[in-house]
N, CA, C and O atoms as a GROMACS GRO file, in nm:
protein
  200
    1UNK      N    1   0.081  -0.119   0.000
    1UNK     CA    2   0.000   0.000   0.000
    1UNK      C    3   0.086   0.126   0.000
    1UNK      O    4   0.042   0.226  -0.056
    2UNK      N    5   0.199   0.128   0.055
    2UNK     CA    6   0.294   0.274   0.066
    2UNK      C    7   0.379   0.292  -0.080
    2UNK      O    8   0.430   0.390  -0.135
    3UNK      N    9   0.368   0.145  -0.114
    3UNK     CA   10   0.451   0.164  -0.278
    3UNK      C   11   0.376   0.291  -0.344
    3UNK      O   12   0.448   0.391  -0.348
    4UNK      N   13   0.227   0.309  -0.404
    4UNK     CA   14   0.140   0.320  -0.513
    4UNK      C   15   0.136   0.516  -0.428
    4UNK      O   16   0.147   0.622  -0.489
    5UNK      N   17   0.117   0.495  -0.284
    5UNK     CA   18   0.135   0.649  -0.233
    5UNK      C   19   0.233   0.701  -0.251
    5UNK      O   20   0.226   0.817  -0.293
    6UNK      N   21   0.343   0.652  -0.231
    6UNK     CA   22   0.443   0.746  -0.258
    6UNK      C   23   0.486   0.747  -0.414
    6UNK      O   24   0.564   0.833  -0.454
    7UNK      N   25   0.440   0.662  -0.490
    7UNK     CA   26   0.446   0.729  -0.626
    7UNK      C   27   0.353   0.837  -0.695
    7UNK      O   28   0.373   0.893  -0.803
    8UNK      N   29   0.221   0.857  -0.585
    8UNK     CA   30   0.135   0.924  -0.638
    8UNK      C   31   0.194   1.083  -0.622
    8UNK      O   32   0.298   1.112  -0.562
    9UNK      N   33   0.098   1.187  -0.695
    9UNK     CA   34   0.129   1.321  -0.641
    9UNK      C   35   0.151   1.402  -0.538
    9UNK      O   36   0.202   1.513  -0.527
   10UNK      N   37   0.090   1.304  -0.441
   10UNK     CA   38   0.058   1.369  -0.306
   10UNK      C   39   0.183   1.421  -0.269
   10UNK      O   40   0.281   1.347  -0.276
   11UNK      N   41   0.197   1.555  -0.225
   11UNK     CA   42   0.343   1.540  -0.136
   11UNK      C   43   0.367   1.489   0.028
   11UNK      O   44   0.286   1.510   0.118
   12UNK      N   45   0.525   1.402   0.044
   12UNK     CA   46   0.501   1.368   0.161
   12UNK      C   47   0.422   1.415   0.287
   12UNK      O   48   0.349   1.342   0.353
   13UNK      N   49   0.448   1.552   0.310
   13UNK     CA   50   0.397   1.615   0.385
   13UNK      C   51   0.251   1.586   0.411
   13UNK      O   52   0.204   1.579   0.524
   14UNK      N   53   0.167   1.568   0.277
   14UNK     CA   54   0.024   1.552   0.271
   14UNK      C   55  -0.015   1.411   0.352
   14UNK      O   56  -0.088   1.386   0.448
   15UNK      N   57   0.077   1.324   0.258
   15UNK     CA   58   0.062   1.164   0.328
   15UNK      C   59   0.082   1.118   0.485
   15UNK      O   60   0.026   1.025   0.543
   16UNK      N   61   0.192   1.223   0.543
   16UNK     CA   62   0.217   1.214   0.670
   16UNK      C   63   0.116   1.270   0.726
   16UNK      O   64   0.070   1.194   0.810
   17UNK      N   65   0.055   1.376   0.720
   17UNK     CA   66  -0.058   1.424   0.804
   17UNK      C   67  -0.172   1.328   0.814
   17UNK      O   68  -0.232   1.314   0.920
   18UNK      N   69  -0.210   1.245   0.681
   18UNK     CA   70  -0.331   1.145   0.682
   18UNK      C   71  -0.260   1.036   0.751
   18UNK      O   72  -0.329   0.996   0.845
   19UNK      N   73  -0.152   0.974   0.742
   19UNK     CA   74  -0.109   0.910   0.854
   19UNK      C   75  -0.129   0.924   0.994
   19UNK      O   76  -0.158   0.837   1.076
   20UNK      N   77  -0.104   1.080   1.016
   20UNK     CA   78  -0.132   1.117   1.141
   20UNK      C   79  -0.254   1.137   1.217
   20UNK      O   80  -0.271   1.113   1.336
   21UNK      N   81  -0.339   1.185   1.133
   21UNK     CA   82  -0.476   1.173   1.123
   21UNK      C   83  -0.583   1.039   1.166
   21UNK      O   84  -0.679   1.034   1.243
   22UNK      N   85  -0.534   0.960   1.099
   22UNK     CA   86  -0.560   0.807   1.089
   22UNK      C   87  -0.500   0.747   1.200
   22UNK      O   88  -0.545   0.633   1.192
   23UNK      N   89  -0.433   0.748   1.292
   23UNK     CA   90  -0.350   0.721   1.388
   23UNK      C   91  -0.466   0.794   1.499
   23UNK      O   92  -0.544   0.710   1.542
   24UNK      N   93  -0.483   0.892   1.537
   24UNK     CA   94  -0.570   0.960   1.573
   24UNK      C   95  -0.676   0.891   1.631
   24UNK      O   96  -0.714   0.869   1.746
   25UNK      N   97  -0.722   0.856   1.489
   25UNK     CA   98  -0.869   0.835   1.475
   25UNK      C   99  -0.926   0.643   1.549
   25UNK      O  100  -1.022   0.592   1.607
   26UNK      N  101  -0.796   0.604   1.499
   26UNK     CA  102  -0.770   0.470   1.562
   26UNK      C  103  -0.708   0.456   1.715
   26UNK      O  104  -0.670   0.348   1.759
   27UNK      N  105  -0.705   0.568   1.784
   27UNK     CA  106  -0.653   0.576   1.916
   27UNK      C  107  -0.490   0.498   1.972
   27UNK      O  108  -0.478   0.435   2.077
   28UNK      N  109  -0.404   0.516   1.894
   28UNK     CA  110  -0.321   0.450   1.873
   28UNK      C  111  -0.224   0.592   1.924
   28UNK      O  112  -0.202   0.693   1.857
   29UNK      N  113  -0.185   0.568   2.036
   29UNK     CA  114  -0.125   0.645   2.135
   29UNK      C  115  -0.005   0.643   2.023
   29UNK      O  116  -0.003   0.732   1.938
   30UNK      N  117   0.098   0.535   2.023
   30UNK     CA  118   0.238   0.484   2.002
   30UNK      C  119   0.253   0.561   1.873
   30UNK      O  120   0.342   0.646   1.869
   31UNK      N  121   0.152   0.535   1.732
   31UNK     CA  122   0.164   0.566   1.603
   31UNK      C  123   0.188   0.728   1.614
   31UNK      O  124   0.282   0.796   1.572
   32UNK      N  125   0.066   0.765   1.687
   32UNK     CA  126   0.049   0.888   1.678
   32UNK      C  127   0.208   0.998   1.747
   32UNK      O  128   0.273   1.089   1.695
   33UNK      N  129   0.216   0.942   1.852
   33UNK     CA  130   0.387   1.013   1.824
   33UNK      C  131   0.469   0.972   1.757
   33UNK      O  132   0.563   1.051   1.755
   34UNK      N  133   0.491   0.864   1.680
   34UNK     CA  134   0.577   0.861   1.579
   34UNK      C  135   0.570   0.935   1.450
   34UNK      O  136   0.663   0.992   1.392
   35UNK      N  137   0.422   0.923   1.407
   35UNK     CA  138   0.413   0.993   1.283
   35UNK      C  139   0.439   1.194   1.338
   35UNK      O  140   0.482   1.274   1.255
   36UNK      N  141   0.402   1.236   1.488
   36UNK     CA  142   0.407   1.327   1.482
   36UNK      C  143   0.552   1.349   1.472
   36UNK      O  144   0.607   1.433   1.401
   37UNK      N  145   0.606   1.265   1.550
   37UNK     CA  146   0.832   1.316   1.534
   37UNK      C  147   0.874   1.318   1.422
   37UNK      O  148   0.965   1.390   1.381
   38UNK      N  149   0.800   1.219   1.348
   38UNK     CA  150   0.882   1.219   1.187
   38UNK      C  151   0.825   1.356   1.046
   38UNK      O  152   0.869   1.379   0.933
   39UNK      N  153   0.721   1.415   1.122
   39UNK     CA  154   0.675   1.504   1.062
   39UNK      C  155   0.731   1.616   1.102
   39UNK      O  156   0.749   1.704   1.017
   40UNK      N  157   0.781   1.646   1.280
   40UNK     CA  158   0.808   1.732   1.288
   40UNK      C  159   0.976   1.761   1.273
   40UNK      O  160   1.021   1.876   1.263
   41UNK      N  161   1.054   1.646   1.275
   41UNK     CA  162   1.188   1.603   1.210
   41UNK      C  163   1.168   1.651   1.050
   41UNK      O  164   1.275   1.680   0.997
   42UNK      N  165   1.086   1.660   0.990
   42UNK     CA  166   1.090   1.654   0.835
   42UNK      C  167   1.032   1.824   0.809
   42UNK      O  168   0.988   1.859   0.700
   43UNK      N  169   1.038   1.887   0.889
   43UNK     CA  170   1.011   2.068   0.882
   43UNK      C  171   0.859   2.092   0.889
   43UNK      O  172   0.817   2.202   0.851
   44UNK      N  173   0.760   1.984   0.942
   44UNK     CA  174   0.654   2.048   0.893
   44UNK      C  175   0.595   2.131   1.034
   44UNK      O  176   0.635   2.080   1.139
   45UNK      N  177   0.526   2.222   1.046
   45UNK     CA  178   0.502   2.322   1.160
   45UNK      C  179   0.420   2.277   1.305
   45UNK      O  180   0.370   2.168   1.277
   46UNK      N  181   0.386   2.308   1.435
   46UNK     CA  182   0.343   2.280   1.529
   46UNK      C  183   0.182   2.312   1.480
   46UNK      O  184   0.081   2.244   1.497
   47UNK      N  185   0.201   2.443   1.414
   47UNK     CA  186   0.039   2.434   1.393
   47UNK      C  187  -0.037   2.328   1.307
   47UNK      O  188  -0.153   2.289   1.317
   48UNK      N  189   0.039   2.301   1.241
   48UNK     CA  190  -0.018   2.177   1.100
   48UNK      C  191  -0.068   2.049   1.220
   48UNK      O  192  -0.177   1.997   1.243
   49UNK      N  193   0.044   2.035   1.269
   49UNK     CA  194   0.033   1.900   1.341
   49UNK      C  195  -0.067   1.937   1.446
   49UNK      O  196  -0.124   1.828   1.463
   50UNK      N  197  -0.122   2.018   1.524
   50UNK     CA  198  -0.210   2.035   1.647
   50UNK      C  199  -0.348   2.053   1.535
   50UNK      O  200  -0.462   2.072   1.578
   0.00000   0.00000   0.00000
């Protein structure tokens, strides 16, 4: 499934937030700070992520 996304247009940034999102939504304590460190390791802002 991550092959066909990351060839699509989306930019990472986009895909990491629905990751993060989705993590969220599934109550998944663990995911959800990972996807947030690797987003916020990768420049994207405090406001995006809150």
């Amino acid at each position: 499934m991550e092959k066909p996304l990351h060839e699509s247009e989306l930019p990472n940034a986009t895909l990491g937030l629905v990751k993060l999102r989705a993590s969220q939504i599934n109550g998944c304590g663990y995911c959800v700070d990972m996807h947030s460190r690797d987003l916020k390791k990768s420049g994207e802002s405090d406001e995006r992520l809150w």
